[in-house]
mmJSON file of the N, C-alpha and C atoms, coordinates in Angstrom:
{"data_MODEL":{"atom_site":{
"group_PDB":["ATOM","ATOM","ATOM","ATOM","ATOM","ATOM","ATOM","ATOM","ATOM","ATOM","ATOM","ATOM","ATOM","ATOM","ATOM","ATOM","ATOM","ATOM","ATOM","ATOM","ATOM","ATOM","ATOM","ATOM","ATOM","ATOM","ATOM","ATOM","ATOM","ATOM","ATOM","ATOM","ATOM","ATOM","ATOM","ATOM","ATOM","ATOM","ATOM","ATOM","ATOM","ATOM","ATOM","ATOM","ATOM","ATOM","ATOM","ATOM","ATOM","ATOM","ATOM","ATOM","ATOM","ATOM","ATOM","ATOM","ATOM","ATOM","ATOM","ATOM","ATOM","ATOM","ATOM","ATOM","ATOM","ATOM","ATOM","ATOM","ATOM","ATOM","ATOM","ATOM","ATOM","ATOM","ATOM","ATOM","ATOM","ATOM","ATOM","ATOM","ATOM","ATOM","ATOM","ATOM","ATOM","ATOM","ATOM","ATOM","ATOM","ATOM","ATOM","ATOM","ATOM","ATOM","ATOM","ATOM","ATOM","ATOM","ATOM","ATOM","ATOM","ATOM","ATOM","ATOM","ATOM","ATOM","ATOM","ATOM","ATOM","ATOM","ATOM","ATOM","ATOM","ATOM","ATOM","ATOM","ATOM","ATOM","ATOM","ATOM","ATOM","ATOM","ATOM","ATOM","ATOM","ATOM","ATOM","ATOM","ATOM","ATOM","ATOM","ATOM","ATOM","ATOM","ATOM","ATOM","ATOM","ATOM","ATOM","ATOM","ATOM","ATOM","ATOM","ATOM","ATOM","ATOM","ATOM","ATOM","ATOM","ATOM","ATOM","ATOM","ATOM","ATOM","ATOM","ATOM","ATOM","ATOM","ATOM","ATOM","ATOM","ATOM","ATOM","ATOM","ATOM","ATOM","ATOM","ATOM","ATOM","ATOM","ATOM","ATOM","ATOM","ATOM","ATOM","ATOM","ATOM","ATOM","ATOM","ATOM","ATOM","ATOM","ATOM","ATOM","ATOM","ATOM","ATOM","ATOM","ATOM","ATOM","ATOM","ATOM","ATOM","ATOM","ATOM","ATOM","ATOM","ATOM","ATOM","ATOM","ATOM","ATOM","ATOM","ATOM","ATOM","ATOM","ATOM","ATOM","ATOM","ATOM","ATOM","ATOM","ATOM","ATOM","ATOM","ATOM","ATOM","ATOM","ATOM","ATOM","ATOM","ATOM","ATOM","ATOM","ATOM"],
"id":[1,2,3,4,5,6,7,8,9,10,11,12,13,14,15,16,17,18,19,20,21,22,23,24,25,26,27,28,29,30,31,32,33,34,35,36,37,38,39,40,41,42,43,44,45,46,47,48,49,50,51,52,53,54,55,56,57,58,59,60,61,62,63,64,65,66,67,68,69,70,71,72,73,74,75,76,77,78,79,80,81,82,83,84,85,86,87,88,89,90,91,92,93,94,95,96,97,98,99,100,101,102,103,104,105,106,107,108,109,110,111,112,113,114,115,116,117,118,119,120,121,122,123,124,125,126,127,128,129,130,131,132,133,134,135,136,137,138,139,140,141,142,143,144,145,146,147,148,149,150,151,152,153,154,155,156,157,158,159,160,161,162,163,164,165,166,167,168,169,170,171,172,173,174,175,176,177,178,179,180,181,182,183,184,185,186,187,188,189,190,191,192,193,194,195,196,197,198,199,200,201,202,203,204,205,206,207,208,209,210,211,212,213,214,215,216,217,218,219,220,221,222,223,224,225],
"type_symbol":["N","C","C","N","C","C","N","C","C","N","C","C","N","C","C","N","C","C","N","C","C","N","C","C","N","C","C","N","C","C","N","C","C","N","C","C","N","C","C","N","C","C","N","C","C","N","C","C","N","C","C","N","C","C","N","C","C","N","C","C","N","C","C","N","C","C","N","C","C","N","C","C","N","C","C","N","C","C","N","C","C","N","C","C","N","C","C","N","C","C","N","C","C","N","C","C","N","C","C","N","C","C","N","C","C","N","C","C","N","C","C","N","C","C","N","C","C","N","C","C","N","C","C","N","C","C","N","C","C","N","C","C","N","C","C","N","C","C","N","C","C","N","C","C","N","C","C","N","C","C","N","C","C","N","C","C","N","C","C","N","C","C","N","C","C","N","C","C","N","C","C","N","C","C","N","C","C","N","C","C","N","C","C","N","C","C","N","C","C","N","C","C","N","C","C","N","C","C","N","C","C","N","C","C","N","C","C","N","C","C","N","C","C","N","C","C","N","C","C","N","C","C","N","C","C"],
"label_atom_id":["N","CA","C","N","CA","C","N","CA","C","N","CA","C","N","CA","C","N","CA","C","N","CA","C","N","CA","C","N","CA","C","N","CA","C","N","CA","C","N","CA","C","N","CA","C","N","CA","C","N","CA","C","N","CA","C","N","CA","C","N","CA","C","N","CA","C","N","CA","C","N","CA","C","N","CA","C","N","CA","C","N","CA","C","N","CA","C","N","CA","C","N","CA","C","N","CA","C","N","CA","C","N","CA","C","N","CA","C","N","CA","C","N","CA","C","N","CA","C","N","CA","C","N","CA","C","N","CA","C","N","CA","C","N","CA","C","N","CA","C","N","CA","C","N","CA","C","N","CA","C","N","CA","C","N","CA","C","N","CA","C","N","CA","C","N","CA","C","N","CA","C","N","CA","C","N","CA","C","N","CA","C","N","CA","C","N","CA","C","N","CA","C","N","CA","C","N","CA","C","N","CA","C","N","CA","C","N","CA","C","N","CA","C","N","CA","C","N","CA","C","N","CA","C","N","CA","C","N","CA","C","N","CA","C","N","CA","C","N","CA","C","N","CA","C","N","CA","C","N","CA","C","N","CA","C","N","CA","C","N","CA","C"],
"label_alt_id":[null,null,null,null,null,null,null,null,null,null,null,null,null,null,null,null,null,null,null,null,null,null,null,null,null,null,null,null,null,null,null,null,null,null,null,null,null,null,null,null,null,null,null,null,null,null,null,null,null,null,null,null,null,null,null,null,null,null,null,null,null,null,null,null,null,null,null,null,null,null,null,null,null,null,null,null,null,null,null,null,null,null,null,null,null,null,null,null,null,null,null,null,null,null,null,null,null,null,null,null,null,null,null,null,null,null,null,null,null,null,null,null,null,null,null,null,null,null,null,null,null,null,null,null,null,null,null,null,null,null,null,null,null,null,null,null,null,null,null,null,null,null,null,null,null,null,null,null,null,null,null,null,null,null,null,null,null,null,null,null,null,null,null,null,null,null,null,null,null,null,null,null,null,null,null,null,null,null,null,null,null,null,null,null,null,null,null,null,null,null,null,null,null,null,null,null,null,null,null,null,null,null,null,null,null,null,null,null,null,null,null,null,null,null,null,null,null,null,null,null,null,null,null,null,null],
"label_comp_id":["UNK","UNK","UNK","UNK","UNK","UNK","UNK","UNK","UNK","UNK","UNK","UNK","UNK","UNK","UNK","UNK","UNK","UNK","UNK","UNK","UNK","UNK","UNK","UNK","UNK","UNK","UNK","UNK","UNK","UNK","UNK","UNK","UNK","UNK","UNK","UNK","UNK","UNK","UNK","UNK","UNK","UNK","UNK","UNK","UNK","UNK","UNK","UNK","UNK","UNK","UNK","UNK","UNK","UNK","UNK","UNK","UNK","UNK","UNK","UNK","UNK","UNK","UNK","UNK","UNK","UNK","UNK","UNK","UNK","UNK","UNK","UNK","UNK","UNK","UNK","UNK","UNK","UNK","UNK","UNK","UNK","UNK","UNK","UNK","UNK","UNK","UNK","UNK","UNK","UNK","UNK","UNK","UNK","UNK","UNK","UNK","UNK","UNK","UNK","UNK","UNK","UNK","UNK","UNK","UNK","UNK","UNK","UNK","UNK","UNK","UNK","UNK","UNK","UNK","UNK","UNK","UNK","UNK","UNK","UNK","UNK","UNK","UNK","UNK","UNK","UNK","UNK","UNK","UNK","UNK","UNK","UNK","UNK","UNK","UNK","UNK","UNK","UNK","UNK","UNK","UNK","UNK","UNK","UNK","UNK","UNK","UNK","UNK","UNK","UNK","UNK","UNK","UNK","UNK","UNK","UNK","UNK","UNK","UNK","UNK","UNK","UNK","UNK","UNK","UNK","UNK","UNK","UNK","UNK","UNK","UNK","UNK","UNK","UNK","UNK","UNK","UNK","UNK","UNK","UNK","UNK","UNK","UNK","UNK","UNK","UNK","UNK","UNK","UNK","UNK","UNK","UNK","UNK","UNK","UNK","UNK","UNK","UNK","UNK","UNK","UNK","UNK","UNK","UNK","UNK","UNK","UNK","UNK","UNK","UNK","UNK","UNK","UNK","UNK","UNK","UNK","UNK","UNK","UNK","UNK","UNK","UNK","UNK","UNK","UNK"],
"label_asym_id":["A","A","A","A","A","A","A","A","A","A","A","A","A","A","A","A","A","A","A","A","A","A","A","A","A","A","A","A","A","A","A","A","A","A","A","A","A","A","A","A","A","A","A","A","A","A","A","A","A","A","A","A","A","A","A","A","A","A","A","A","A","A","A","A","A","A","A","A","A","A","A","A","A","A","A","A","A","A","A","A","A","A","A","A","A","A","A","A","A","A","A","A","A","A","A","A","A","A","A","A","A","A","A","A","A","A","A","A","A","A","A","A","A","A","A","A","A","A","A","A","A","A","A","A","A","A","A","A","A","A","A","A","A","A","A","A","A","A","A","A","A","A","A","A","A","A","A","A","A","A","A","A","A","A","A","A","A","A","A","A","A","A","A","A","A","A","A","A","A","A","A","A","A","A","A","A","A","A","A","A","A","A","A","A","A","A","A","A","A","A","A","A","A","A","A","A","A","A","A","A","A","A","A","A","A","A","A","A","A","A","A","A","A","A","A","A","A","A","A","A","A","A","A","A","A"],
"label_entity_id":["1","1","1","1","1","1","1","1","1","1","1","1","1","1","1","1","1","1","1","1","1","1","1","1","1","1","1","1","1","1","1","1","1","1","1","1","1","1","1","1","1","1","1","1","1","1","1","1","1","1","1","1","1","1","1","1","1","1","1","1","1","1","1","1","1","1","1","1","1","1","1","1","1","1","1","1","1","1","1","1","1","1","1","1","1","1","1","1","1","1","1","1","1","1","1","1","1","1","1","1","1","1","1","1","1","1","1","1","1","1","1","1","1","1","1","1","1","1","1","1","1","1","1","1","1","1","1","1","1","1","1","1","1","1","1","1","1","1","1","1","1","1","1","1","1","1","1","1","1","1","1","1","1","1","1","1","1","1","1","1","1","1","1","1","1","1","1","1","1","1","1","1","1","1","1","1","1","1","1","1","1","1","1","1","1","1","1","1","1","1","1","1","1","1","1","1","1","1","1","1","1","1","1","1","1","1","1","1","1","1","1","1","1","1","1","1","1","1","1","1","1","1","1","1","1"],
"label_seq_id":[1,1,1,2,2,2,3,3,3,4,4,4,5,5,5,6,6,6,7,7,7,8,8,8,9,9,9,10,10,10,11,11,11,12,12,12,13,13,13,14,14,14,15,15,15,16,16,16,17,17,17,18,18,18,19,19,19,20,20,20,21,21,21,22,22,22,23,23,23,24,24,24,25,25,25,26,26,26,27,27,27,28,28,28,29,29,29,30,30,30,31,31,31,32,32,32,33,33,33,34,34,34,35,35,35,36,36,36,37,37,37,38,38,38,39,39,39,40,40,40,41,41,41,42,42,42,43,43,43,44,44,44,45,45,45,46,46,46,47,47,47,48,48,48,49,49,49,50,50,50,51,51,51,52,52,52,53,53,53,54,54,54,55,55,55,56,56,56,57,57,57,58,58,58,59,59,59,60,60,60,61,61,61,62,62,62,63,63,63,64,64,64,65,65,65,66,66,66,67,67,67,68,68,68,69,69,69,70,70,70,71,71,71,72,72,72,73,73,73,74,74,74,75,75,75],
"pdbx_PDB_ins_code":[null,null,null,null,null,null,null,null,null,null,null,null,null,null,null,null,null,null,null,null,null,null,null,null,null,null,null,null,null,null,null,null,null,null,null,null,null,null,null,null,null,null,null,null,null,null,null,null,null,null,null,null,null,null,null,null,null,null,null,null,null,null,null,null,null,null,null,null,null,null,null,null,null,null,null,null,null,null,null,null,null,null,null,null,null,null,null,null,null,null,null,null,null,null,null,null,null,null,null,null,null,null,null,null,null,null,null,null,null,null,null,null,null,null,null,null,null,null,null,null,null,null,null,null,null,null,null,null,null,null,null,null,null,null,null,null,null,null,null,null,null,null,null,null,null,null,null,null,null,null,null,null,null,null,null,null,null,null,null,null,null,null,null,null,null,null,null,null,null,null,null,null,null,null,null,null,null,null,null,null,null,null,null,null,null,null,null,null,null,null,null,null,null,null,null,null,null,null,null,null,null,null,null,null,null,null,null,null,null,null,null,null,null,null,null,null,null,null,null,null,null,null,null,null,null],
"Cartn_x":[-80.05,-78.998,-77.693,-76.933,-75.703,-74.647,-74.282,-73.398,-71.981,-70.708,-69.227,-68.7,-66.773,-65.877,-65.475,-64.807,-63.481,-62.032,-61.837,-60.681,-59.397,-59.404,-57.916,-58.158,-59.346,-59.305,-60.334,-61.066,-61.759,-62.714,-63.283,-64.55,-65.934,-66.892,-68.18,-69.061,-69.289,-69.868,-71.165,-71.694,-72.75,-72.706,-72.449,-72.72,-74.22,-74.208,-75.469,-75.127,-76.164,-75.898,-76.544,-75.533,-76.297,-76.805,-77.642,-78.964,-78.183,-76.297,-75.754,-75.711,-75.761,-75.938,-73.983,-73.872,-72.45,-72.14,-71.249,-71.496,-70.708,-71.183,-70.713,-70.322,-69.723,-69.86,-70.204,-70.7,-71.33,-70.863,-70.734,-70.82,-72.045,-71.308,-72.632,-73.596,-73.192,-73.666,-74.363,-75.612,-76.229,-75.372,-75.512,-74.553,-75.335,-76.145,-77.06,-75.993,-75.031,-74.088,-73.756,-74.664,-74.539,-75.16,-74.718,-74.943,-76.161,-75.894,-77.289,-77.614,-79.253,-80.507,-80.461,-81.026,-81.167,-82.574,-82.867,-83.975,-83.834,-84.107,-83.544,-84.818,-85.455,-86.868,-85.968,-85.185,-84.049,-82.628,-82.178,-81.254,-80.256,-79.187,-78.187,-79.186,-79.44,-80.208,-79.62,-80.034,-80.387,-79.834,-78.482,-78.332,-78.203,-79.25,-79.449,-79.278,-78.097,-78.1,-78.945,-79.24,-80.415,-80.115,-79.468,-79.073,-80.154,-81.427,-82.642,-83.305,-83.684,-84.471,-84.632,-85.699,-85.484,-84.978,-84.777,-84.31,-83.284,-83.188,-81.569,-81.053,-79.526,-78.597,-77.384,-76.458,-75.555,-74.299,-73.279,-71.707,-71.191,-70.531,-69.61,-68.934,-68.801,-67.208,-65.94,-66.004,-64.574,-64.668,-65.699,-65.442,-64.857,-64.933,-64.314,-62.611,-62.855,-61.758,-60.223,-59.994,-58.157,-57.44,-58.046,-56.958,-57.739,-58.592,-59.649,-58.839,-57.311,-56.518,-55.827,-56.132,-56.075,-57.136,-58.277,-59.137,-59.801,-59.023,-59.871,-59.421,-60.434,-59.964,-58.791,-57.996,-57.259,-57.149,-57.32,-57.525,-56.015],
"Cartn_y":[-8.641,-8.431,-8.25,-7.517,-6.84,-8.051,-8.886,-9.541,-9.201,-9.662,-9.744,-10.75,-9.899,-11.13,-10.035,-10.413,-9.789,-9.833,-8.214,-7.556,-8.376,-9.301,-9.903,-11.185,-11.638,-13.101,-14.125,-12.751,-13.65,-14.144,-14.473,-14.625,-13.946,-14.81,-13.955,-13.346,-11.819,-10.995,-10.662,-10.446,-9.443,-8.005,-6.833,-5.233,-5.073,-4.48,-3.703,-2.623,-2.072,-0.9,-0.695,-0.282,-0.215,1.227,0.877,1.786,3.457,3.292,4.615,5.055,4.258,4.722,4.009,3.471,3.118,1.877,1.506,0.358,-0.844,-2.107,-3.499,-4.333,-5.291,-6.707,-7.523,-8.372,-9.422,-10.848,-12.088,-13.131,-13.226,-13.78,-14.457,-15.558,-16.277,-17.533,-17.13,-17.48,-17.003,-18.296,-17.402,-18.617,-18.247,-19.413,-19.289,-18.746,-18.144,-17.497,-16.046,-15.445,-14.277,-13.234,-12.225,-11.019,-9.865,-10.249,-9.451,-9.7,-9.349,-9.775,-8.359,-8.978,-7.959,-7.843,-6.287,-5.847,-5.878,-7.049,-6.897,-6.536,-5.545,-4.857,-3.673,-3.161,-2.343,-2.33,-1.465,-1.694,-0.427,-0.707,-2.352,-2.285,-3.489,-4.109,-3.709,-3.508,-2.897,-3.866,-3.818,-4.8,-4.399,-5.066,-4.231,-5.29,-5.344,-5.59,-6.521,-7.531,-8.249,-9.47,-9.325,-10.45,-10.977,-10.763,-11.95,-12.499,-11.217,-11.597,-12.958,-13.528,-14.901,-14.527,-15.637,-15.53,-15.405,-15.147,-16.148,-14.634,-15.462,-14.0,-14.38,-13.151,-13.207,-12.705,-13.55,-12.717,-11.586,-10.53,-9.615,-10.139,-9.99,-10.34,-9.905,-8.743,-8.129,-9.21,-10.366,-10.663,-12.397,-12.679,-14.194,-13.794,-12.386,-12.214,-12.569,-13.476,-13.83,-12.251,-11.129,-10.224,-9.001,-8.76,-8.215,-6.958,-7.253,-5.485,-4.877,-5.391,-4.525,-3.529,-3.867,-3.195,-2.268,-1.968,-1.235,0.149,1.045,2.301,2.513,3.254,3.847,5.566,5.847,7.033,7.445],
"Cartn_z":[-8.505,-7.541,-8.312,-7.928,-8.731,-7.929,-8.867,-8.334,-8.959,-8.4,-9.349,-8.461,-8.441,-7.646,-7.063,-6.162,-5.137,-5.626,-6.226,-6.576,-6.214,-4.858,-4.145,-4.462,-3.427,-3.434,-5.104,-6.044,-6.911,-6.648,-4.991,-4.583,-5.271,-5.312,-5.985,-4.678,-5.189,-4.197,-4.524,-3.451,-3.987,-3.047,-4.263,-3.405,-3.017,-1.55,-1.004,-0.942,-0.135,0.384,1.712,3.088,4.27,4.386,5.598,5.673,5.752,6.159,6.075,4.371,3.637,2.365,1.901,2.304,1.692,1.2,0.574,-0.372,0.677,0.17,1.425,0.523,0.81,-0.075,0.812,0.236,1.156,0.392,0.934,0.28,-0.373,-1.527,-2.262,-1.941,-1.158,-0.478,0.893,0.87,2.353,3.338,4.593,5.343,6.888,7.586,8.614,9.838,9.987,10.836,10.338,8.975,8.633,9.429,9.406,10.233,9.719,8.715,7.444,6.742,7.043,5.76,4.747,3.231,2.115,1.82,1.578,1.069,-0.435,-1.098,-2.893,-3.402,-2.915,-3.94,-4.12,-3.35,-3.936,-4.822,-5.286,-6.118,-6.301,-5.196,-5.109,-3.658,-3.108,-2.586,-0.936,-0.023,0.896,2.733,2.526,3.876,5.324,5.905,7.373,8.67,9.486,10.438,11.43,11.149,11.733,12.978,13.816,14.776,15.345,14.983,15.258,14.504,13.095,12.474,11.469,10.888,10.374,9.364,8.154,6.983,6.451,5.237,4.637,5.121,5.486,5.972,5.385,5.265,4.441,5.575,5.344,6.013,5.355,5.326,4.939,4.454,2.965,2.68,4.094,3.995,4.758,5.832,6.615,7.577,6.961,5.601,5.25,3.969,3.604,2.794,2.77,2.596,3.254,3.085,2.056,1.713,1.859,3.293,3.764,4.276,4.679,5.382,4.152,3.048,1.864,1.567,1.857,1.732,2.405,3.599,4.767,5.063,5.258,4.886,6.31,6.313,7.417,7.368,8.48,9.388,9.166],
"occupancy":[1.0,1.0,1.0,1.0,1.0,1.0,1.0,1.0,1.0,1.0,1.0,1.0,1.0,1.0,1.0,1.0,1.0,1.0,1.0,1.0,1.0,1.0,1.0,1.0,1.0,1.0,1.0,1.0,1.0,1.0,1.0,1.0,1.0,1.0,1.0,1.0,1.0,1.0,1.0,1.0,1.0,1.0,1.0,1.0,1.0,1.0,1.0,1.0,1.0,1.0,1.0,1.0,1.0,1.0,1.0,1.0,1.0,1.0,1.0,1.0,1.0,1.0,1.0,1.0,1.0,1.0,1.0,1.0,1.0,1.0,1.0,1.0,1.0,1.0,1.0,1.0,1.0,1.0,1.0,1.0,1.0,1.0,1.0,1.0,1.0,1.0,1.0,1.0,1.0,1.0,1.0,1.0,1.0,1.0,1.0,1.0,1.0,1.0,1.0,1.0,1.0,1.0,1.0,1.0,1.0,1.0,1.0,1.0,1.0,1.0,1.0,1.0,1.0,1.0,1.0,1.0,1.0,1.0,1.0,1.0,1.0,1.0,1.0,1.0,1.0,1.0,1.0,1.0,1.0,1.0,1.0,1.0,1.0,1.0,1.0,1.0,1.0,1.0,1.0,1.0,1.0,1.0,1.0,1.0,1.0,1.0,1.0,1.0,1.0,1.0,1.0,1.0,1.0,1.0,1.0,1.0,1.0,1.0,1.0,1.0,1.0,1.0,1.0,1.0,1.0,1.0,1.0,1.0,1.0,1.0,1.0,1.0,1.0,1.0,1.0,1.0,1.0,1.0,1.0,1.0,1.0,1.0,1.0,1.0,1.0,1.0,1.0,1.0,1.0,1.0,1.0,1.0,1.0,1.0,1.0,1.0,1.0,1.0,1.0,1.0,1.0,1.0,1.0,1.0,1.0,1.0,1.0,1.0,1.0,1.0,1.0,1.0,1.0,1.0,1.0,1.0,1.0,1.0,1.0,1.0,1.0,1.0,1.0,1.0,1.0],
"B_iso_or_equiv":[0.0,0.0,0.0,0.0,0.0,0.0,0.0,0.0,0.0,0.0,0.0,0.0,0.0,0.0,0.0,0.0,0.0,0.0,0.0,0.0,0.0,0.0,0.0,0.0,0.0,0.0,0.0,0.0,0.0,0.0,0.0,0.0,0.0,0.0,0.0,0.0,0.0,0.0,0.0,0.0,0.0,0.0,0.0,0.0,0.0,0.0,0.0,0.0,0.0,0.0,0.0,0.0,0.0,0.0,0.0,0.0,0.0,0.0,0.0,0.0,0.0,0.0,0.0,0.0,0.0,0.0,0.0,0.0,0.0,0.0,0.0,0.0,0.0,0.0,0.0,0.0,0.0,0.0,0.0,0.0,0.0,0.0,0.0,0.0,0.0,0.0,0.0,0.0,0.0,0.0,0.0,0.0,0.0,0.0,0.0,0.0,0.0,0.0,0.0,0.0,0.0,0.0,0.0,0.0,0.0,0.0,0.0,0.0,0.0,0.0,0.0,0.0,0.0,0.0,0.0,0.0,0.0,0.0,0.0,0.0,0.0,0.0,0.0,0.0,0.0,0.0,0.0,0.0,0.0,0.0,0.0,0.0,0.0,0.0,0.0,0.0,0.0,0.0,0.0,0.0,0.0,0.0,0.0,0.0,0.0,0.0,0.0,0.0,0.0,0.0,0.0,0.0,0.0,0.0,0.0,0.0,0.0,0.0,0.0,0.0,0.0,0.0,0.0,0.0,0.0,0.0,0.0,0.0,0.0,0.0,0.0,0.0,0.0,0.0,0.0,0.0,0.0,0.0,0.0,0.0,0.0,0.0,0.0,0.0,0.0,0.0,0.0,0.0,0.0,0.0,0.0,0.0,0.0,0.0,0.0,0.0,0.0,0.0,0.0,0.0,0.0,0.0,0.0,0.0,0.0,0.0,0.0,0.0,0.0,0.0,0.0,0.0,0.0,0.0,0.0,0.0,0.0,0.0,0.0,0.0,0.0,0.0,0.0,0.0,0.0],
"pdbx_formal_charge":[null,null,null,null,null,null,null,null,null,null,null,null,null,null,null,null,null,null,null,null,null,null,null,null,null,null,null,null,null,null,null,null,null,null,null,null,null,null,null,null,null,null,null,null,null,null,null,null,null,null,null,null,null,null,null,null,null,null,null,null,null,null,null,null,null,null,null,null,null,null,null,null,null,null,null,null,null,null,null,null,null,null,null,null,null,null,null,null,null,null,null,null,null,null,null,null,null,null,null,null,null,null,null,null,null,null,null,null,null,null,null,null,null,null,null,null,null,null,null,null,null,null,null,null,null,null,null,null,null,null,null,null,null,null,null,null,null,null,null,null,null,null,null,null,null,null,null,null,null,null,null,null,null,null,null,null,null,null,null,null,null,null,null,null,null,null,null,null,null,null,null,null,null,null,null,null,null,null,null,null,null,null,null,null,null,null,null,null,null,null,null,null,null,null,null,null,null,null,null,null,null,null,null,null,null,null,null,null,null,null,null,null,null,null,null,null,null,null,null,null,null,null,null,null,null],
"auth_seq_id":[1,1,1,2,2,2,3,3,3,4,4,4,5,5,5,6,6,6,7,7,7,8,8,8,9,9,9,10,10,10,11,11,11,12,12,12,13,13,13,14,14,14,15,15,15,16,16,16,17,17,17,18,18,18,19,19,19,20,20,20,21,21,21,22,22,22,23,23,23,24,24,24,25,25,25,26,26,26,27,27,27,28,28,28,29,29,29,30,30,30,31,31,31,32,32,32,33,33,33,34,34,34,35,35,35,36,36,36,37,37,37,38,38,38,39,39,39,40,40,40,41,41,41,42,42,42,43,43,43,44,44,44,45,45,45,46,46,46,47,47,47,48,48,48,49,49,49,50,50,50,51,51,51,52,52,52,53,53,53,54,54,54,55,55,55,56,56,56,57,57,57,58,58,58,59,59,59,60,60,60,61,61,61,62,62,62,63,63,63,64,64,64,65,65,65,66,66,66,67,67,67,68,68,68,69,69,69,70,70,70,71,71,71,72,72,72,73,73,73,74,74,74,75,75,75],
"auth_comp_id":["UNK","UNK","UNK","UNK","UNK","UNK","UNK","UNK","UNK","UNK","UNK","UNK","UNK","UNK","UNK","UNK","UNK","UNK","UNK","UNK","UNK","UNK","UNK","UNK","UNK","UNK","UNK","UNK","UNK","UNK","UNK","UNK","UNK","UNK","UNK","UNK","UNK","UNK","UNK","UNK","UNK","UNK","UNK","UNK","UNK","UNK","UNK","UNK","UNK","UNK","UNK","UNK","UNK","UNK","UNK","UNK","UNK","UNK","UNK","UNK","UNK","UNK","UNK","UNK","UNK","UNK","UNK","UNK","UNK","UNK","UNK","UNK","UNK","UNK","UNK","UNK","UNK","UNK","UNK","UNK","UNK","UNK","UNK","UNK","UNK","UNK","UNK","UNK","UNK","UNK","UNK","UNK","UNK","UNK","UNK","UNK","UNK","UNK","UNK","UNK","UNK","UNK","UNK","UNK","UNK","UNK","UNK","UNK","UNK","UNK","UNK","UNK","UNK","UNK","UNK","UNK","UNK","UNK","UNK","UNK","UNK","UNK","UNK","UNK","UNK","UNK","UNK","UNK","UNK","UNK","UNK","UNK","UNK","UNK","UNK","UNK","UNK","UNK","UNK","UNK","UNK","UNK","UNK","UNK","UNK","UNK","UNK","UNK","UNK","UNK","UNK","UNK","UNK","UNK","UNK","UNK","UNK","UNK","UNK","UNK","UNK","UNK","UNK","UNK","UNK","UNK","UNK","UNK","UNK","UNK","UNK","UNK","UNK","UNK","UNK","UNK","UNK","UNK","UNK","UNK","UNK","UNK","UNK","UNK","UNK","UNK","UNK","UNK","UNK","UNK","UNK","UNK","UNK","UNK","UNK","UNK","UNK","UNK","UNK","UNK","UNK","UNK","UNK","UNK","UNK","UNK","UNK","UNK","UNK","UNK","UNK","UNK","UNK","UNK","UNK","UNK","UNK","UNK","UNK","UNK","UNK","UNK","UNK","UNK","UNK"],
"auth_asym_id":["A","A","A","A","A","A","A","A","A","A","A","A","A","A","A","A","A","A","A","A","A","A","A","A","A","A","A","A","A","A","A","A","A","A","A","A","A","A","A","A","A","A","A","A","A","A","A","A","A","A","A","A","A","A","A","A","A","A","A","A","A","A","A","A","A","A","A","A","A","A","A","A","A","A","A","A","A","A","A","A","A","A","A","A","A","A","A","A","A","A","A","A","A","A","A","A","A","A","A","A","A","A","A","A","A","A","A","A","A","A","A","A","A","A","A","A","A","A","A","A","A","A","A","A","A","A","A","A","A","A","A","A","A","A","A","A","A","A","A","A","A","A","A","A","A","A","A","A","A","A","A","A","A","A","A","A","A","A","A","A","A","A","A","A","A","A","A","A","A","A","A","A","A","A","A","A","A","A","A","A","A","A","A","A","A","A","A","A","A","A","A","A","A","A","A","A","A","A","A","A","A","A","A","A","A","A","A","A","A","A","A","A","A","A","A","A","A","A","A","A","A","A","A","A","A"],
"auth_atom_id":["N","CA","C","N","CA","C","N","CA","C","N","CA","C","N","CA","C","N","CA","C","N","CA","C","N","CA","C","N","CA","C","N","CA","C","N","CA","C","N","CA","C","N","CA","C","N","CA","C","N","CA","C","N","CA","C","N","CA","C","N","CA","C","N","CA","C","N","CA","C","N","CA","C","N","CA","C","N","CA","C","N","CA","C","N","CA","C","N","CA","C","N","CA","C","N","CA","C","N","CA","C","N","CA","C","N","CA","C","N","CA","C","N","CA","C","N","CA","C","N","CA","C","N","CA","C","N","CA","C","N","CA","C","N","CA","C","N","CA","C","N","CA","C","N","CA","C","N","CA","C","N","CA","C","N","CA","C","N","CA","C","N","CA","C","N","CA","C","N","CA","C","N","CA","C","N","CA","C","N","CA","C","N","CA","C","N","CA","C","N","CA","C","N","CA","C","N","CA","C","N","CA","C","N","CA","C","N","CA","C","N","CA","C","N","CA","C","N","CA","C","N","CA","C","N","CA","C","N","CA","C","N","CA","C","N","CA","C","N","CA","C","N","CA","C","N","CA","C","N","CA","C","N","CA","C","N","CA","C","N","CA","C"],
"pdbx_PDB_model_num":[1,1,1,1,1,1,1,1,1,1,1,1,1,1,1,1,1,1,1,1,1,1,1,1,1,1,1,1,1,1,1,1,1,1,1,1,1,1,1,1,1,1,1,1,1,1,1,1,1,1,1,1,1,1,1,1,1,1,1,1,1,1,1,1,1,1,1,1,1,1,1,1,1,1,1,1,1,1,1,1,1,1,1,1,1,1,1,1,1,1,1,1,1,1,1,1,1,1,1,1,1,1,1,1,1,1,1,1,1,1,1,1,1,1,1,1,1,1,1,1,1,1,1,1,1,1,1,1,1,1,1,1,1,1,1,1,1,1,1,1,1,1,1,1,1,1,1,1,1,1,1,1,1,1,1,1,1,1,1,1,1,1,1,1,1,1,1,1,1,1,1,1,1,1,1,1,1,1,1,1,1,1,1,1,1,1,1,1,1,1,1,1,1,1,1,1,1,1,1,1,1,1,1,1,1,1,1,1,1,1,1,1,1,1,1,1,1,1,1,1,1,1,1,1,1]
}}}
């Protein structure tokens, strides 16, 4: 799993990639209130949307980042 930190806050991440093909951060820490499970037989490992399924799930960074409207694209 391709782990680092977060550019603002220094947090340790881990990048996926969702099923649109674009890159995510996710916390590094699974947290049983996360929004997505990882397929890590892939690489960068594969995070898909799961609001039922079992197993360790992970939050979005962008959704715990204190410096998360730095990072967001604008239109």
């Amino acid at each position: 799993m391709s782990a680092s930190h977060c550019r603002s806050c220094g947090a340790p991440i881990i990048w996926a990639e969702t099923v649109n093909g674009r890159r995510m951060p996710l916390d590094e820490d699974p947290d049983p209130d996360g929004k997505f499970v990882l397929d890590e037989t892939r690489e960068p490992p594969l995070a898909t949307f799961a609001p039922t399924d079992p197993g360790e799930r992970f939050q979005s960074h962008f959704a715990t980042c204190p410096d998360s409207d730095k990072h967001r694209r604008r239109p």
